[in-house]
C-alpha positions in Angstrom: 0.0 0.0 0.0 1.4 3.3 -1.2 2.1 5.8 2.4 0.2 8.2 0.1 -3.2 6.5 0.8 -2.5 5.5 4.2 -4.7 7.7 6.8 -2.4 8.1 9.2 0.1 9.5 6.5 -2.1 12.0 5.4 -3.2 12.8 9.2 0.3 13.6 9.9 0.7 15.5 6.4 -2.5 17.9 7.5 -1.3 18.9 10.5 2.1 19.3 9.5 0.4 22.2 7.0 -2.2 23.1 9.9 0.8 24.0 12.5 2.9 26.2 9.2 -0.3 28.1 8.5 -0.8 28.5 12.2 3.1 30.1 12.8 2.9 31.8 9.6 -0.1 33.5 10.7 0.9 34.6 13.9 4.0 35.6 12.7 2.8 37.8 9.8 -0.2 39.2 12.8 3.2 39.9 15.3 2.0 37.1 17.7 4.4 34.5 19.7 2.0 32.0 20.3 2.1 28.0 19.3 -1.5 26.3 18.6 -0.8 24.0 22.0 -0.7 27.5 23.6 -3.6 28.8 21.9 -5.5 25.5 23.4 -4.6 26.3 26.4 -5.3 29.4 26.9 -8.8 29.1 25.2 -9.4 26.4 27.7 -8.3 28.4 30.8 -10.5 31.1 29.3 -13.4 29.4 28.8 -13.0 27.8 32.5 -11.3 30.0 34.5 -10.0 28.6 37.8 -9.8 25.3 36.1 -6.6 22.8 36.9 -3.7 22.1 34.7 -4.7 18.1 34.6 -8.7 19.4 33.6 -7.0 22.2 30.8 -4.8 18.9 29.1 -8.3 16.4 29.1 -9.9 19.2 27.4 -7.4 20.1 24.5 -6.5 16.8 24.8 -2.2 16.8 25.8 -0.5 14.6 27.5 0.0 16.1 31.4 3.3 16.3 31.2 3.6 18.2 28.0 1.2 20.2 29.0 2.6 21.3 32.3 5.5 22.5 30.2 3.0 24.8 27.7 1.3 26.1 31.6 4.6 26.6 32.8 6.3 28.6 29.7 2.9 30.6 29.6 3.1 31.6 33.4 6.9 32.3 32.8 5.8 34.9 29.9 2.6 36.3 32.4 0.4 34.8 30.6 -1.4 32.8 33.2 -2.2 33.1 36.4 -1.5 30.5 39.2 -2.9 30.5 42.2 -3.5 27.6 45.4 -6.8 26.1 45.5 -8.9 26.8 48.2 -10.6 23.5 48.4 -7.6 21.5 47.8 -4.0 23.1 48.6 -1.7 20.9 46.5 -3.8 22.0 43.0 -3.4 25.1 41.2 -6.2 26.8 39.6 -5.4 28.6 36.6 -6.5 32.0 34.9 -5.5 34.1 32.2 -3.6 36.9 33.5 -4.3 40.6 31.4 -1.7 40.1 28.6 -2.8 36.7 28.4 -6.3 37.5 27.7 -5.3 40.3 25.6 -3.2 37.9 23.5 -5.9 35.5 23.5 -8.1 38.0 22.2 -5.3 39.2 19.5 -5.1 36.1 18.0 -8.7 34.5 17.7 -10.1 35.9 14.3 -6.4 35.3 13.1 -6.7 31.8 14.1 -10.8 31.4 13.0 -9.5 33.2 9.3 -6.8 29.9 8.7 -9.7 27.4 9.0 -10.4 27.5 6.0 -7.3 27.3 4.2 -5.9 24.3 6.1 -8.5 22.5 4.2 -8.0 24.7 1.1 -8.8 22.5 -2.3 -12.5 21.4 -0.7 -16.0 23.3 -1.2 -17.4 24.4 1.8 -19.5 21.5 1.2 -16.5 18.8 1.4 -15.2 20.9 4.2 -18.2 20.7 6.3 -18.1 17.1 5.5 -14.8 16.1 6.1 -15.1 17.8 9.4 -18.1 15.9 10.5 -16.0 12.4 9.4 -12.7 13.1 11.5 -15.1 14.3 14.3 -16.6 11.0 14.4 -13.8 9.0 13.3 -11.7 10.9 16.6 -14.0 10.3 18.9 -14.4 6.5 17.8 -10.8 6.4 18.9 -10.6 8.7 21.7 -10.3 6.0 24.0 -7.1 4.4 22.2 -5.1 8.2 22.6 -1.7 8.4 24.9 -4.2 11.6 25.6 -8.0 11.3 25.4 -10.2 14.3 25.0 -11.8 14.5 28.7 -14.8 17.1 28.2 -17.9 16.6 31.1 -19.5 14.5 28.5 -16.5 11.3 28.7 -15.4 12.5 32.1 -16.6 10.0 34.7 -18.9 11.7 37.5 -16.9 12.2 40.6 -17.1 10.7 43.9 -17.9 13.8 46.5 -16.3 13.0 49.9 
């Protein structure tokens, strides 16, 4: 079987072109930002005073690799850490002003390269194609080194 029919080859191909479109964007737009970094801080916005193991289930990152994103984002002021007051060993996270402010910067540059990452499909293929990795990820959530945890495949919590 030729590599250039394999899924996983082409997976690997897209998001290599995803990632260049993403830093040439924020490059030409005068933003130092990575997409991992972008997840994040979407994440931490969209749930602020969430922990750094909740922000990696949601954008779906390894912990460790993760903690290294959180920690190069609080190094640059970015984020906000701060000691739980429920449970002293976590940290709750927030975006600190610059970090919203660069969060904010960077959005409609980020929502405008959508598009062109699948560039060569009609909206109509797009929307498609979309729908089909959607399902065919979530088929294989499970099987991921990191598995999307959103409060739909979370487990409910025990309360003590």
């Amino acid at each position: 079987m030729d590599i250039h029919t394999m899924p996983g080859h082409l997976i690997r191909r897209l998001n290599q072109i995803s990632v260049a479109l993403f830093m040439e964007r924020m490059a030409a737009a005068g933003l130092s930002l990575t997409s991992v970094q972008y997840a994040a801080l979407s994440a931490i916005h969209d749930h602020p005073g969430i922990d750094q193991a909740t922000v990696a289930g949601l954008v779906a990152y390894d912990r460790a690799t993760l903690g290294k994103v959180i920690d190069r984002l609080d190094r640059r002021g970015l984020v906000v850490r701060r000691t739980s007051a429920t449970d002293r060993r976590a940290k709750e996270l927030s975006l600190s002003e610059a970090g919203a402010a660069l969060l904010e910067a960077a959005r409609p540059h980020v929502e405008a390269l959508q598009p062109d990452i699948l560039a060569g499909l009609s909206p109509e293929e797009q929307a498609v194609l979309l729908r089909l990795m959607q399902k065919a990820t979530m088929a294989g959530n499970a099987l991921s080194r990191a598995p999307l945890k959103t409060p739909e495949t979370r487990s409910p919590r025990v309360e003590e």
